[in-house]
C-alpha positions as CSV (number, residue, x, y, z in Angstrom):
1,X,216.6,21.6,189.6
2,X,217.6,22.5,185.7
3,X,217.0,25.8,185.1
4,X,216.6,26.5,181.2
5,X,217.8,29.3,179.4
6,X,215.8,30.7,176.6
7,X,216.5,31.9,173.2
8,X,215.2,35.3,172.0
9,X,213.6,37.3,174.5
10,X,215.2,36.2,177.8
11,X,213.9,37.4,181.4
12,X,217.3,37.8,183.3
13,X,216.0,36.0,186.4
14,X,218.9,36.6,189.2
15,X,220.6,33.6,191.9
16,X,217.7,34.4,194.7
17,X,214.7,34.1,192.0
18,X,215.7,30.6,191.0
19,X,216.6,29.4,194.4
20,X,213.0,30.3,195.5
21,X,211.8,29.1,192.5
22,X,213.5,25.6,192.8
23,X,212.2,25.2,196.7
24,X,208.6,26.3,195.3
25,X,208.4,23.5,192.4
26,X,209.7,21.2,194.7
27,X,207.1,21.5,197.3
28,X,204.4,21.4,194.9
29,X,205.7,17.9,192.8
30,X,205.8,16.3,196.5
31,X,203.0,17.6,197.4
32,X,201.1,16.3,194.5
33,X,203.5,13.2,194.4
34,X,204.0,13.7,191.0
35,X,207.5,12.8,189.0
36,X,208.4,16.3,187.5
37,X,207.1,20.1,187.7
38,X,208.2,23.4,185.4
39,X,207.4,26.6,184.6
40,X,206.4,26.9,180.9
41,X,207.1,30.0,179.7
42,X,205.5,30.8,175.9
43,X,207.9,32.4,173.6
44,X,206.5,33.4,170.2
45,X,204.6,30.1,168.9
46,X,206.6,28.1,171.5
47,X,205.9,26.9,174.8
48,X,209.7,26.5,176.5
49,X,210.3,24.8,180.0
50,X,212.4,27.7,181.6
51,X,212.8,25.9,185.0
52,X,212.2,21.9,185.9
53,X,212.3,19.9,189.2
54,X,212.7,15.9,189.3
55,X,214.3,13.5,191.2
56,X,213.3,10.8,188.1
57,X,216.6,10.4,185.6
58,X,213.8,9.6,183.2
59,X,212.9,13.5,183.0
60,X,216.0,15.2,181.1
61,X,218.3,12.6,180.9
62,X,216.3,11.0,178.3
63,X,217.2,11.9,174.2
64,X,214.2,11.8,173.6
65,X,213.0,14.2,176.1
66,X,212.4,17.8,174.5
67,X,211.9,21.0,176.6
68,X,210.7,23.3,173.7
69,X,207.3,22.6,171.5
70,X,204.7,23.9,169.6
71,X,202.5,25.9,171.4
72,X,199.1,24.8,170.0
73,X,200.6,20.9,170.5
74,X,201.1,21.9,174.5
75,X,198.8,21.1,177.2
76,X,200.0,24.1,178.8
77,X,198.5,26.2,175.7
78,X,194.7,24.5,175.8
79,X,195.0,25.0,179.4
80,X,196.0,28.5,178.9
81,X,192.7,28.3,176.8
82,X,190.5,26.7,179.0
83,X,190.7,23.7,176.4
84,X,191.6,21.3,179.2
85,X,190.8,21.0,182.9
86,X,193.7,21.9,185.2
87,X,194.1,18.1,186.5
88,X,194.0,15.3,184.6
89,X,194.4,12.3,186.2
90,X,194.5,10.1,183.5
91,X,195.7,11.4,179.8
92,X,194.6,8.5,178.2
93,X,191.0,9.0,179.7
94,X,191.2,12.4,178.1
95,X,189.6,12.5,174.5
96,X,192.0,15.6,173.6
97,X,195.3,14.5,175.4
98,X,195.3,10.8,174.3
99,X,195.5,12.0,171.1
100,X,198.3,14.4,171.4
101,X,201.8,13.9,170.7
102,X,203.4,15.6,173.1
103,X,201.4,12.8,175.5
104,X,203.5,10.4,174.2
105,X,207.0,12.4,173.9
106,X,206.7,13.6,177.4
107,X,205.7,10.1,178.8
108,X,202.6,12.2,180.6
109,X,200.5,10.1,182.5
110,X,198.9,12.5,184.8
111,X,199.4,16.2,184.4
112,X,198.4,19.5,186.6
113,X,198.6,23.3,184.9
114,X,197.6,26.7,185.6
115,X,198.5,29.4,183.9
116,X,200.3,32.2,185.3
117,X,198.7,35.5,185.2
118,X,200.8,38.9,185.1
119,X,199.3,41.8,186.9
120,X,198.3,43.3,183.5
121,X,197.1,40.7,181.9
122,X,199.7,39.0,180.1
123,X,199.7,35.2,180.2
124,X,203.4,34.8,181.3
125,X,203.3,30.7,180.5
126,X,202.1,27.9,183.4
127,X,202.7,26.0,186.2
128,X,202.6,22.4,185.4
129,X,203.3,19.1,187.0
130,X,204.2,15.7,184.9
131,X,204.2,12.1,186.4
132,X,204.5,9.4,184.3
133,X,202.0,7.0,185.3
134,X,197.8,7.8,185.4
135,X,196.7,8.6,189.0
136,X,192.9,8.4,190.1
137,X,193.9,10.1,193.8
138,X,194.2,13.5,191.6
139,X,190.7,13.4,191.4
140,X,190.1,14.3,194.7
141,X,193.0,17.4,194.8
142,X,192.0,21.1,194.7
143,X,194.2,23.2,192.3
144,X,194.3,25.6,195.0
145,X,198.0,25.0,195.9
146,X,198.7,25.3,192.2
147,X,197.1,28.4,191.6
148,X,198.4,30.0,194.9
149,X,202.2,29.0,193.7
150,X,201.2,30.0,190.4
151,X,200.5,33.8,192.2
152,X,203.9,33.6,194.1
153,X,205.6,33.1,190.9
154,X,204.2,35.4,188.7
155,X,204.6,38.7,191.7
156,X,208.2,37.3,191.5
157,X,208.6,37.7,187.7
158,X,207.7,41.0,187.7
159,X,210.0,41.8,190.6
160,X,212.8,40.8,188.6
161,X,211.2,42.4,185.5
162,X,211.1,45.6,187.3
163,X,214.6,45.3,188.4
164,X,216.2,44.4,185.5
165,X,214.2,47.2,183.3
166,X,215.7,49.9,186.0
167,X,219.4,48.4,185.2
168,X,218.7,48.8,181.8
169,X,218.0,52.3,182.3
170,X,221.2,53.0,184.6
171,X,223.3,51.3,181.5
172,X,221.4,53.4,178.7
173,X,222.2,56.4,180.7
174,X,225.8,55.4,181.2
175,X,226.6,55.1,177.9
176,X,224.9,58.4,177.0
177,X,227.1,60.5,179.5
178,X,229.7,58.7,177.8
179,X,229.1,59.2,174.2
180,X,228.3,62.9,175.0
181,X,231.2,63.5,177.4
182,X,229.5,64.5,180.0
183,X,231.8,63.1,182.8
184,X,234.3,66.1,183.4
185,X,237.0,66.2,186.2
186,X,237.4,68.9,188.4
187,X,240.6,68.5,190.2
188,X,240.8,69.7,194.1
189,X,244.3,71.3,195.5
190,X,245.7,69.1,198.4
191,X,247.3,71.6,200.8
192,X,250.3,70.6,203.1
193,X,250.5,72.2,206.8
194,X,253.8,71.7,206.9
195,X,254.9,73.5,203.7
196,X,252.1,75.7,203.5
197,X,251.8,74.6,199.6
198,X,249.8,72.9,197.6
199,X,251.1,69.6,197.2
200,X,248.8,67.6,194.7
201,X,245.5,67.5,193.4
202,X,242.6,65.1,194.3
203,X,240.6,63.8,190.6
204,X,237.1,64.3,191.1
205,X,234.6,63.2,188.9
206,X,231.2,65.0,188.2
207,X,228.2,64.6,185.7
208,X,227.1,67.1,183.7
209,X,223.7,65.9,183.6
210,X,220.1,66.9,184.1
211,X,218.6,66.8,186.7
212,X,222.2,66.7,188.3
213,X,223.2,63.6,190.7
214,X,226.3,63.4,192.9
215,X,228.7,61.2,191.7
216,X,228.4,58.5,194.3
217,X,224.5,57.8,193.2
218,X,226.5,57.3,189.7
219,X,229.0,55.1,190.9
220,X,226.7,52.8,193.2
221,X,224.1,52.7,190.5
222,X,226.7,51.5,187.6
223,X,228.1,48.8,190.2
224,X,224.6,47.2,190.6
225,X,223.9,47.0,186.2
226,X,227.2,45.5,186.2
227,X,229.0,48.7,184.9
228,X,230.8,49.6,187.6
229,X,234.8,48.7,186.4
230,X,233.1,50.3,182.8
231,X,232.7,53.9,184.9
232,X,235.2,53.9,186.9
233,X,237.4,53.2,183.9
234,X,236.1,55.8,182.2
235,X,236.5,58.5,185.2
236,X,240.1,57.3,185.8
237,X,241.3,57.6,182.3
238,X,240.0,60.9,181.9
239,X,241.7,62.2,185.5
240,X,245.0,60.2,183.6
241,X,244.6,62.5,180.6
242,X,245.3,65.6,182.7
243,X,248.9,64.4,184.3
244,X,250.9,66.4,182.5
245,X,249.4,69.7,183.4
246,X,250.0,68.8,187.3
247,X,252.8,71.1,188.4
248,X,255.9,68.8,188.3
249,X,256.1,69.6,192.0
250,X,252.8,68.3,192.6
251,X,251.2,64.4,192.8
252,X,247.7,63.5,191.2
253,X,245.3,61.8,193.7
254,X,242.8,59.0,191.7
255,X,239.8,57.6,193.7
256,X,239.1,53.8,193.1
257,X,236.8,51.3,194.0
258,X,238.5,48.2,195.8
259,X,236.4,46.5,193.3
260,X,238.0,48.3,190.4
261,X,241.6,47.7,192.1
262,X,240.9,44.0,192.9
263,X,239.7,43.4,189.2
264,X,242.8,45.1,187.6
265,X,241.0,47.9,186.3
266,X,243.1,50.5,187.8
267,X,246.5,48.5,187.1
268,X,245.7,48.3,183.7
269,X,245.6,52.2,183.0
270,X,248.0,53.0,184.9
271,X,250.6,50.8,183.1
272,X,249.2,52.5,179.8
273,X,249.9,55.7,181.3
274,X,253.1,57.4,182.5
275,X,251.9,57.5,186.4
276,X,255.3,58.6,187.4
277,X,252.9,62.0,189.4
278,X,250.7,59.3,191.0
């Protein structure tokens, strides 16, 4: 499967979503034994293919094959409209596709589209098949399947839409208590049995946020939006900023990630710093 990236307003569809995805158009082009199926997601005045399945080399590998056009020159858009049926067996049958261009650009012989339907409303794009020949047994298909994958799809768009809105919220929020300082270390004495001293102080990091949240819902949260060497960094710098007023006597504890020690992170500032009380 070729999965398309779009310009402009992007839905950050993760690994799993386009592995089900890829399974899902499969089944339905064998299914219908046609040559090549996509989602067709409309961007602006555009309708952009943002995922495609074929096993024909005639499908992308072609110059002349293009995966962005015009929405109103789309059959995914009059089908959107209720312009055109949702199979056509035959585009040259058709009064309105034979005399389209994209009939001609795209090779379409048969075609199947439904649109795909958010939960409030929104037409997200469709869910279309190509083959490249006409195809009278179409005639006798229910676009059940279609609209039923069609479903599936558009519950797993707004999965991932919810998802990646939340991690958008978790990065806003970490670059707030950043810009406002609000991460502040408090520094915890390490006592030794044996000397019956105080030995060294463990760097603890805390938010001074509202409503307050322990700092391992912080650090768990900014590892999932992809922030999570960007926080730590910030937390260990900060503990590094206090060396010098650690008794002499005395060693400074930093907590890291294995993450944040496998990526470098924590090497890096410490060869900034003079980690001689580490």
């Amino acid at each position: 499967m070729l999965a398309v990236k779009s310009e402009g307003n992007v839905d950050a569809f993760d690994e799993e979503f386009a592995v089900s995805v890829s399974k899902l158009l499969r089944m339905l082009r064998q299914s219908f034994n046609m040559d090549l199926a996509f989602i067709g997601k409309f961007e602006n005045d555009s309708r952009r293919m943002v995922y495609v399945d074929s096993d024909d080399p005639r499908s992308t590998a072609s110059k002349n094959f293009c995966l962005t056009h015009p929405q109103r020159q789309t059959y995914c858009r009059k089908i959107a409209d209720g312009e055109l049926p949702s199979i056509i067996p035959d585009t040259k049958a058709n009064d309105i596709t034979r005399n389209m261009k994209v009939t001609e650009d795209l090779s379409i012989g048969a075609y199947l589209g439904v649109p795909i339907f958010l939960s409030d409303g929104e037409i997200y794009g469709t869910l279309c098949c190509i083959k490249y020949s006409k195809d009278r047994t179409l005639e006798r298909r229910d676009p059940a399947l279609l609209t039923f994958v069609a479903k599936v799809i558009a519950d797993r768009i707004e999965v991932q839409r919810r998802k990646e809105e939340h991690q958008n919220n978790i990065r806003d929020q970490i670059y707030r208590v950043s810009a406002n300082n609000d991460l502040a270390m408090h520094f915890q004495p390490i006592w030794s049995i044996a000397d019956s001293s105080v030995v060294g102080y463990e760097a603890l990091a805390r938010f001074n946020t509202h409503p307050y949240r322990t700092p391992d819902v912080w650090f768990e949260e900014a590892h999932q939006a992809g922030l999570g060497d960007y926080l730590e960094s910030q937390a260990i710098a900060k503990a590094l900023s206090y060396r010098d007023k650690i008794p002499n006597n005395c060693f400074l504890s930093i907590n890291a990630s294995p993450e944040a020690v496998l990526s470098g992170t924590v090497s890096r500032l410490f060869t900034r710093q003079n980690a001689t009380k580490m």
